[in-house]
Kinemage of the C-alpha trace (Angstrom):
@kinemage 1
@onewidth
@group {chain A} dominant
@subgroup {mainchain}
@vectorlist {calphas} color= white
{ca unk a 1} P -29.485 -4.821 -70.761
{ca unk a 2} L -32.514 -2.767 -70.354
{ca unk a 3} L -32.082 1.363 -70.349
{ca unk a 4} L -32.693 3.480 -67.462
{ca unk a 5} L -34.972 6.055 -68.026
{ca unk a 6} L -32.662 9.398 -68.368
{ca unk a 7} L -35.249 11.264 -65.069
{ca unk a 8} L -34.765 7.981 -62.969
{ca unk a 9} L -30.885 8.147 -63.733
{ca unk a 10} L -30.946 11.855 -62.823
{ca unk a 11} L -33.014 11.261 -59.539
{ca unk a 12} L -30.543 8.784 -58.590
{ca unk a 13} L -27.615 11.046 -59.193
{ca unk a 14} L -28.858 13.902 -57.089
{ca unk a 15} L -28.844 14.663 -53.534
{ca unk a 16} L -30.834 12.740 -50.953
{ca unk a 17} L -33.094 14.648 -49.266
{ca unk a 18} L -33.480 15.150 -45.622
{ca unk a 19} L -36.412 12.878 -45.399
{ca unk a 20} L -34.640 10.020 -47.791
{ca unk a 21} L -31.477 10.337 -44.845
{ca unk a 22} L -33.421 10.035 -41.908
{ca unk a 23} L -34.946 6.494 -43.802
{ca unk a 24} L -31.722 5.216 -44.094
{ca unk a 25} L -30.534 6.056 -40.930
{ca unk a 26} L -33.343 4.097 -39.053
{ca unk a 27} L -32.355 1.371 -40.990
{ca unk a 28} L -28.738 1.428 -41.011
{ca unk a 29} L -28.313 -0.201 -37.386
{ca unk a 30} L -30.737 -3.172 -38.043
{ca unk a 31} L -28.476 -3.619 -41.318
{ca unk a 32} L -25.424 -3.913 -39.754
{ca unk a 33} L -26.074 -5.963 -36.610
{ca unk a 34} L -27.582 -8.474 -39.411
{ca unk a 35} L -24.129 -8.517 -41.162
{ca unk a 36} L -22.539 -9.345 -37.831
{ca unk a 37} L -24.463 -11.981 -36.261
{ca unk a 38} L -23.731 -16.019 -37.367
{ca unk a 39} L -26.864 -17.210 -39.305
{ca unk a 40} L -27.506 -19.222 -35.980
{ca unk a 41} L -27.232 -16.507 -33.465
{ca unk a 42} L -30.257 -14.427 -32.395
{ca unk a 43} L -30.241 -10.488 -31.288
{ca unk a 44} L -29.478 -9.888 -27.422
{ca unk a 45} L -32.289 -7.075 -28.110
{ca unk a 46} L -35.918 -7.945 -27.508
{ca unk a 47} L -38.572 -6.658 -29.924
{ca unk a 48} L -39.949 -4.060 -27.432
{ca unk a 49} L -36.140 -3.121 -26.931
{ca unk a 50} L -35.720 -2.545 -30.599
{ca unk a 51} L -38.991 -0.359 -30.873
{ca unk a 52} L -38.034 1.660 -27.968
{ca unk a 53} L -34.584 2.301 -29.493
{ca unk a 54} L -36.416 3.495 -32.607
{ca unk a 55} L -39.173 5.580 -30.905
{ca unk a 56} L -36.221 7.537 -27.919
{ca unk a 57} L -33.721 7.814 -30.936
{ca unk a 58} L -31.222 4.746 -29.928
{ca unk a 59} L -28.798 4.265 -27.302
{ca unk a 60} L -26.739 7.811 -28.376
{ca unk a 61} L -29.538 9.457 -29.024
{ca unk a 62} L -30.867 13.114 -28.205
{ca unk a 63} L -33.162 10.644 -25.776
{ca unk a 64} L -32.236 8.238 -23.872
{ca unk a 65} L -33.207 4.638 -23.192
{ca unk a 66} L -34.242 3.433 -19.740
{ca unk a 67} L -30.644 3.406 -17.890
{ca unk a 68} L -30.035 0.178 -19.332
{ca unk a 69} L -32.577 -2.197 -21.390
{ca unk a 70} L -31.811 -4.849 -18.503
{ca unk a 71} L -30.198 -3.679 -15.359
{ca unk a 72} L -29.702 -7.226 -14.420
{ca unk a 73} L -27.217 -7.794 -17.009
{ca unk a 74} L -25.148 -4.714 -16.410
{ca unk a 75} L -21.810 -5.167 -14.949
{ca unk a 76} L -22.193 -3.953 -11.248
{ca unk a 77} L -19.442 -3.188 -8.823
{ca unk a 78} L -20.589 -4.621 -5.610
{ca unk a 79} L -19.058 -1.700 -3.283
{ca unk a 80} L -20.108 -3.642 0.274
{ca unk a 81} L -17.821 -6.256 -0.457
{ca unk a 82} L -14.842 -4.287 -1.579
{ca unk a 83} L -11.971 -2.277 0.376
{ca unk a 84} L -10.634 1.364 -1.128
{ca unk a 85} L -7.412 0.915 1.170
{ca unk a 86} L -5.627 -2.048 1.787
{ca unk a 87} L -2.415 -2.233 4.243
{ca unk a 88} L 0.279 -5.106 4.123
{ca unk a 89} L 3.124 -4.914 5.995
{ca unk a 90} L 6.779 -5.672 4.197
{ca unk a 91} L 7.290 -9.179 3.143
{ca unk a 92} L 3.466 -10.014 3.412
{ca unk a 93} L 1.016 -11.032 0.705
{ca unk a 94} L -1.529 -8.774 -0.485
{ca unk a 95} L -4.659 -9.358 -1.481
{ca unk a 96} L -6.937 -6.652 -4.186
{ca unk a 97} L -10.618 -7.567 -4.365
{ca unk a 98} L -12.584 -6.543 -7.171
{ca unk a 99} L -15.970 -8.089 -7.360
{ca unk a 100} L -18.255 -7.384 -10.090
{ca unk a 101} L -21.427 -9.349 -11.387
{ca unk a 102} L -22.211 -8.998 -14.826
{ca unk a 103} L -18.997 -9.209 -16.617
{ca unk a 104} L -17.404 -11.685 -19.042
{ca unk a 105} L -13.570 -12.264 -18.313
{ca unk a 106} L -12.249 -10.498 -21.307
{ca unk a 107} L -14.141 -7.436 -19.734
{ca unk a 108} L -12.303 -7.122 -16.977
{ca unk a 109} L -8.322 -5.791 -15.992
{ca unk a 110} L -6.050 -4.746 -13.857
{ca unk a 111} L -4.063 -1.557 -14.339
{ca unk a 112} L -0.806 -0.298 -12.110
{ca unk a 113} L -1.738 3.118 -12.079
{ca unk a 114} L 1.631 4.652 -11.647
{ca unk a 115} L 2.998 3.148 -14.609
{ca unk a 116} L -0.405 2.517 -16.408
{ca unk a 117} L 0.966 -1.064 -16.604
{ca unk a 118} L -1.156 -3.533 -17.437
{ca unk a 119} L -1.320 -6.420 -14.907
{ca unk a 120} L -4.170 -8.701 -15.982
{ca unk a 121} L -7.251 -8.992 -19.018
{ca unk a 122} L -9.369 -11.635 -17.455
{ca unk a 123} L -7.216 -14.689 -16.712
{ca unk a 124} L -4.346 -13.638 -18.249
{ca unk a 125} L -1.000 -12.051 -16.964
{ca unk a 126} L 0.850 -9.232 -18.949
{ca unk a 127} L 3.414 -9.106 -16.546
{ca unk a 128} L 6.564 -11.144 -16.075
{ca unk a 129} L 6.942 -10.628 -12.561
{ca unk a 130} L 5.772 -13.770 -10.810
{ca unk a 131} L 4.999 -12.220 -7.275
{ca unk a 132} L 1.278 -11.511 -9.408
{ca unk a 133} L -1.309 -13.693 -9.415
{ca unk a 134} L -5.190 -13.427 -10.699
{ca unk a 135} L -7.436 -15.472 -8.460
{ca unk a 136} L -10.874 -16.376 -9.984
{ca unk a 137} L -12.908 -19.476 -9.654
{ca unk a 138} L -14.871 -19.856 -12.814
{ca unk a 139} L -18.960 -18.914 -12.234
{ca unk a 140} L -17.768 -16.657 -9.570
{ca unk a 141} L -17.734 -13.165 -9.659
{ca unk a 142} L -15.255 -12.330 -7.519
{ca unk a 143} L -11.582 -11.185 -9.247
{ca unk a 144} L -8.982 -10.827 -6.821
{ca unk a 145} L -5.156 -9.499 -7.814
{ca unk a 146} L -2.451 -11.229 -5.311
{ca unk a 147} L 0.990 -9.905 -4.663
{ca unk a 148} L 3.626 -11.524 -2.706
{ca unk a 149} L 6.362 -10.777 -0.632
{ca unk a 150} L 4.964 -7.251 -0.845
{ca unk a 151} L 8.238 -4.445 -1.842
{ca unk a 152} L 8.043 -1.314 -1.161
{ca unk a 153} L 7.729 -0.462 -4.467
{ca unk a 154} L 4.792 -2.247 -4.987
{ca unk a 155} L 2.762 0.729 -2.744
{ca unk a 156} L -0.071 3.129 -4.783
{ca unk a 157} L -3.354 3.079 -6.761
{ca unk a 158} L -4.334 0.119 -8.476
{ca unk a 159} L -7.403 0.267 -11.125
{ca unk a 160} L -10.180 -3.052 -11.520
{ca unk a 161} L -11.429 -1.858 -15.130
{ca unk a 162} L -14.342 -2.868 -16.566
{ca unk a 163} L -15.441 -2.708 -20.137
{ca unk a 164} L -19.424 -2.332 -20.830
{ca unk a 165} L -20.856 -1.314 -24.167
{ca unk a 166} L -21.566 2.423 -22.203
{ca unk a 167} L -17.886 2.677 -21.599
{ca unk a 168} L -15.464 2.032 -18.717
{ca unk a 169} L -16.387 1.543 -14.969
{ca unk a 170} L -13.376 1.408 -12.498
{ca unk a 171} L -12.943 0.027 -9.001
{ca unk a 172} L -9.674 1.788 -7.501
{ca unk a 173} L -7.721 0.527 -3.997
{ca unk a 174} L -5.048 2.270 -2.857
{ca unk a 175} L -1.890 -0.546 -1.334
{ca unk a 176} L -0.002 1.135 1.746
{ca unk a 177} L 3.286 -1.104 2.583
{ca unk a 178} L 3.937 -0.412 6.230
{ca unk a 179} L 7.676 -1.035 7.281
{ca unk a 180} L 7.286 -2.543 11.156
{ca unk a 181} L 10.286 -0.832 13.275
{ca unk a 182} L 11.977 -2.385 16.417
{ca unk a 183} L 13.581 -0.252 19.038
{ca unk a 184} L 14.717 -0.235 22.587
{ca unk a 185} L 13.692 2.215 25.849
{ca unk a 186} L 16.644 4.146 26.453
{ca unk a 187} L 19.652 5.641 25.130
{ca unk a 188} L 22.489 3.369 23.302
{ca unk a 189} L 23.669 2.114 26.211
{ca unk a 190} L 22.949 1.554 30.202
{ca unk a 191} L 25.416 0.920 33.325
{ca unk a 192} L 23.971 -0.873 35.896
{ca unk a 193} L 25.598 -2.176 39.051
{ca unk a 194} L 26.869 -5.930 39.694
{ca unk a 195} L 23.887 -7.640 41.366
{ca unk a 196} L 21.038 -5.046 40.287
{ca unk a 197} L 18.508 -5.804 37.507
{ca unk a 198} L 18.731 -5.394 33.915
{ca unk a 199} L 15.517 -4.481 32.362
{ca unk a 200} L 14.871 -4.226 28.872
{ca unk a 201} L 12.037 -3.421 26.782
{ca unk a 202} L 11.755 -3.618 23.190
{ca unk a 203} L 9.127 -2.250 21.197
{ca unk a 204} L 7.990 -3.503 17.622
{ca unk a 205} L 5.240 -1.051 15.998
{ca unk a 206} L 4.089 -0.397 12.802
{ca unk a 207} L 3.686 -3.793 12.013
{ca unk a 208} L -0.622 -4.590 10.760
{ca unk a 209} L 0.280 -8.338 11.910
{ca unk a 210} L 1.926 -8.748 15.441
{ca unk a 211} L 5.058 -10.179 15.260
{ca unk a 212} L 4.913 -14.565 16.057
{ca unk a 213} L 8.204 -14.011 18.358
{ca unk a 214} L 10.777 -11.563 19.557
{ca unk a 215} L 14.261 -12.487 19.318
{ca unk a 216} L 16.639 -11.322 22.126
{ca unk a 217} L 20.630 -12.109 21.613
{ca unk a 218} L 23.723 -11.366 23.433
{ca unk a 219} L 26.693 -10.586 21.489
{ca unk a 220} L 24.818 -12.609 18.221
{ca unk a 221} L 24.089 -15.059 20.563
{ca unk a 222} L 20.453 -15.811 20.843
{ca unk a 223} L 19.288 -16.069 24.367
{ca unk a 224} L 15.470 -16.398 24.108
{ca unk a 225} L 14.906 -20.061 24.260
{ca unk a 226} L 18.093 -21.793 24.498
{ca unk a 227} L 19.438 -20.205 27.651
{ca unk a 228} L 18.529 -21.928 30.898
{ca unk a 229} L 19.859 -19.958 33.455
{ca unk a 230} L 16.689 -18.926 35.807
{ca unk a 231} L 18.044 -15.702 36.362
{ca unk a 232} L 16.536 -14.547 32.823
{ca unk a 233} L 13.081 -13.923 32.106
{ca unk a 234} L 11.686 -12.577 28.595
{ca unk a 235} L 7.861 -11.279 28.541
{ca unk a 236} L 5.868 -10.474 25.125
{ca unk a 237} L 2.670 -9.073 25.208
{ca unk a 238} L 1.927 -8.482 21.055
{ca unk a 239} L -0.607 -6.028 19.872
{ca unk a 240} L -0.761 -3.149 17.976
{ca unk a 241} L 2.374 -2.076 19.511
{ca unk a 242} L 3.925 -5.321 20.606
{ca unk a 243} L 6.285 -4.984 23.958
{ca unk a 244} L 8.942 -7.655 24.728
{ca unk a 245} L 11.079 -6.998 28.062
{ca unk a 246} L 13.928 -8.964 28.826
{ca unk a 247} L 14.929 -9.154 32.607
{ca unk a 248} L 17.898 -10.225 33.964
{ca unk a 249} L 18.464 -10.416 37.720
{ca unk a 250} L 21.433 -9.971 39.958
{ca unk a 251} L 24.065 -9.571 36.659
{ca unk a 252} L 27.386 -9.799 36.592
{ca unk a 253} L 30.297 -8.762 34.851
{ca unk a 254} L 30.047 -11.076 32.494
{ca unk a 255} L 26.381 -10.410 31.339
{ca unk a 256} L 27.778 -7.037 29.718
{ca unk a 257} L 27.795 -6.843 25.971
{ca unk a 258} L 25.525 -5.594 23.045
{ca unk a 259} L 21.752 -6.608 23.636
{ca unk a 260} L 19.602 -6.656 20.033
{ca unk a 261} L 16.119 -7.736 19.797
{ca unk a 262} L 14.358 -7.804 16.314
{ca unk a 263} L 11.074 -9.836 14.704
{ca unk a 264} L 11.330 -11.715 11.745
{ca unk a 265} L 9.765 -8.243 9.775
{ca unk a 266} L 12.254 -5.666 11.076
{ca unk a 267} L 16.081 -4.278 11.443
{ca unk a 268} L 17.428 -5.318 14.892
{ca unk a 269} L 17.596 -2.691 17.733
{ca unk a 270} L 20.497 -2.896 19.856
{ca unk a 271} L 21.885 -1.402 23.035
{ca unk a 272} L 25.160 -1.715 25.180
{ca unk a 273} L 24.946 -2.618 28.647
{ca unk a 274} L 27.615 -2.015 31.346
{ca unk a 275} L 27.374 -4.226 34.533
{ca unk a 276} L 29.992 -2.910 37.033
{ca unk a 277} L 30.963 -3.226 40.509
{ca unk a 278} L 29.164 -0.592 42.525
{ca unk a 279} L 32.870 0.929 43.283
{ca unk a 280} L 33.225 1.425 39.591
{ca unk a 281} L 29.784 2.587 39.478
{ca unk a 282} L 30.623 5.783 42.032
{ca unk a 283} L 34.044 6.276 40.159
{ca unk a 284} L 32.054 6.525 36.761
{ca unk a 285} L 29.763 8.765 38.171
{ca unk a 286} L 32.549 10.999 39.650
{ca unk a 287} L 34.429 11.073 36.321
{ca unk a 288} L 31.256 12.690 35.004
{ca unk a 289} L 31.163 15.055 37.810
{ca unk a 290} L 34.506 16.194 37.473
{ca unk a 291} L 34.126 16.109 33.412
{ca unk a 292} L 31.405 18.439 33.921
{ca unk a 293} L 32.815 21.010 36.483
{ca unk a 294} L 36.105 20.897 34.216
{ca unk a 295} L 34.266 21.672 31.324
{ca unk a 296} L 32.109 24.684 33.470
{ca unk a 297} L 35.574 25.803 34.515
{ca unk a 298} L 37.040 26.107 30.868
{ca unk a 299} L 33.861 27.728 29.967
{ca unk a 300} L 34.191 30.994 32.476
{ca unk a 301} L 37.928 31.348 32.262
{ca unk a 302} L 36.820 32.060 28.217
{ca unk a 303} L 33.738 34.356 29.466
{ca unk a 304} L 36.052 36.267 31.313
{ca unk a 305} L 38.726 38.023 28.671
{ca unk a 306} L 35.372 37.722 26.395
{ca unk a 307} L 33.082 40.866 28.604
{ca unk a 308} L 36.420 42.609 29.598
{ca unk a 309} L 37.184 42.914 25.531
{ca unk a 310} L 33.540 44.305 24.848
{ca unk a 311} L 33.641 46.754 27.448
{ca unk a 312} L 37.128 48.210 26.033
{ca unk a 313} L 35.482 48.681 22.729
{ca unk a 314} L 32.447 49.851 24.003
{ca unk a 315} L 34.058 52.567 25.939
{ca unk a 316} L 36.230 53.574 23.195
{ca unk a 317} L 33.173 53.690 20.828
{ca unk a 318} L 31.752 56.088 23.058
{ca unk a 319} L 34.642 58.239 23.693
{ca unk a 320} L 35.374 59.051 20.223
């Protein structure tokens, strides 16, 4: 084995220099992206990329590159096509679009940012809840996160996060879960008079979708298409606020009872109706009458001993 000089074998022990550093830096990336590629792959960088890496200082540099070497094969969020706020009303299915071009599936996911849970990498579910879906039709660039039967719980900020060699880009779209609400014009209940009209509106609101139908029932008794007495009429006119009134002409005793109406997305509203005789109707009306003077009556006979006490003491207050 041949000897090293003792001067080589003392230059090799010392300290690089600065200049000696700065050679092996510039060479260091070119070494390692040869260790990494397969003998049969070929650099994604073109020559004129590499020497403009060298000349601007690389990617990290003090200088930077042109934003990126090929702007066409950045991944892109394509805004136009993409909602920030998404409403779904209880029960529905929601749909999260996140459409980027660009991207290889294992670059993109989808994050439940309340719970930083995971949902999706590419294809792939990390969640056992099967109300999640990922829809993607391979080529496309178009990845879309599906919920059904939408819960309440399942309202707030969800992330579309995508992985480029700069770092992360992120696509957010807030889900609002709107509970639709039925209710009925009036107080809890209503007296009406044998032979009058009973008229009945219900209102559904707060519902994105209007409601297919309105249900009306009678004592649990569902009276919207099954009863076939011409004396009942039920009008719907959906929309934003959707209005059903039921109408029921020249009632009788026996059309009194609890009145709901509800849509297949909402509690049922309900209301009591009394149909009386118009006799009844004027006795009812003087039982309030009297209630109320009896109740005016009890009132002033406590006023009474009330002021005559306070001026006793107010006197005596004074006199002392």
């Amino acid at each position: 084995m041949p000897m090293v000089p003792p001067r080589l074998l003392l230059r090799l022990r010392r300290p690089l220099h600065l200049m000696e550093l700065r050679i092996l830096l510039l060479c260091l990336p070119t070494l390692l992206l040869a260790t990494t590629l397969e003998p049969d792959q070929k650099s994604i960088l073109t020559d004129n990329d590499w020497k403009k890496l060298w000349m601007r200082g690389g990617i990290n540099g003090d200088s930077k590159l042109d934003n990126n070497l090929d702007s066409s094969d950045s991944p892109m969020f394509e805004d136009s096509e993409m909602a920030h706020n998404t409403t779904v009303q209880l029960g529905g299915t929601a749909f999260l679009v996140c459409k980027v071009s660009g991207v290889d599936r294992n670059q993109i996911s989808w994050i439940r940012r309340r719970d930083w849970h995971i949902l999706s990498s590419g294809a792939q579910l990390y969640t056992n809840d099967e109300r999640f879906a990922i829809l993607h039709t391979p080529g496309s660039n178009m990845w879309t996160l599906q919920i059904k039967f939408v819960q309440r719980r399942d309202h707030g900020m969800y992330e579309c996060q995508v992985s480029t060699p700069t770092g992360i880009i992120s696509h957010f779209v807030n889900l609002q879960v709107v509970v639709p609400e039925a209710f009925i014009l009036g107080s809890g209940e209503l007296h009406v008079d044998m032979g009058s009209t009973i008229n009945l509106v219900c209102i559904i609101e707060k519902s994105p979708t209007p409601p297919q139908y309105v249900y009306w029932q009678k004592n649990d008794r569902l009276i919207n298409y099954v009863d076939s007495r011409r004396d009942i009429t039920i009008e719907t006119t959906p929309g934003p606020r959707t209005q059903s009134r039921l109408i029921i002409r020249e009632p009788q005793v026996t059309d009194s009872g609890n009145y709901t109406c509800s849509a297949s997305n909402t509690e049922p509203a309900s209301i009591y109706v009394f149909v009386s005789k118009g006799d009844n109707m004027a006795a009812i009306s003087r039982r309030k009458t009297s209630s109320a003077d009896r109740l005016t009556h009890i009132f002033r006979s406590m006023l009474a001993p009330c002021l005559l006490l306070n001026t006793v003491v107010v006197r005596h207050i004074f006199l002392t």
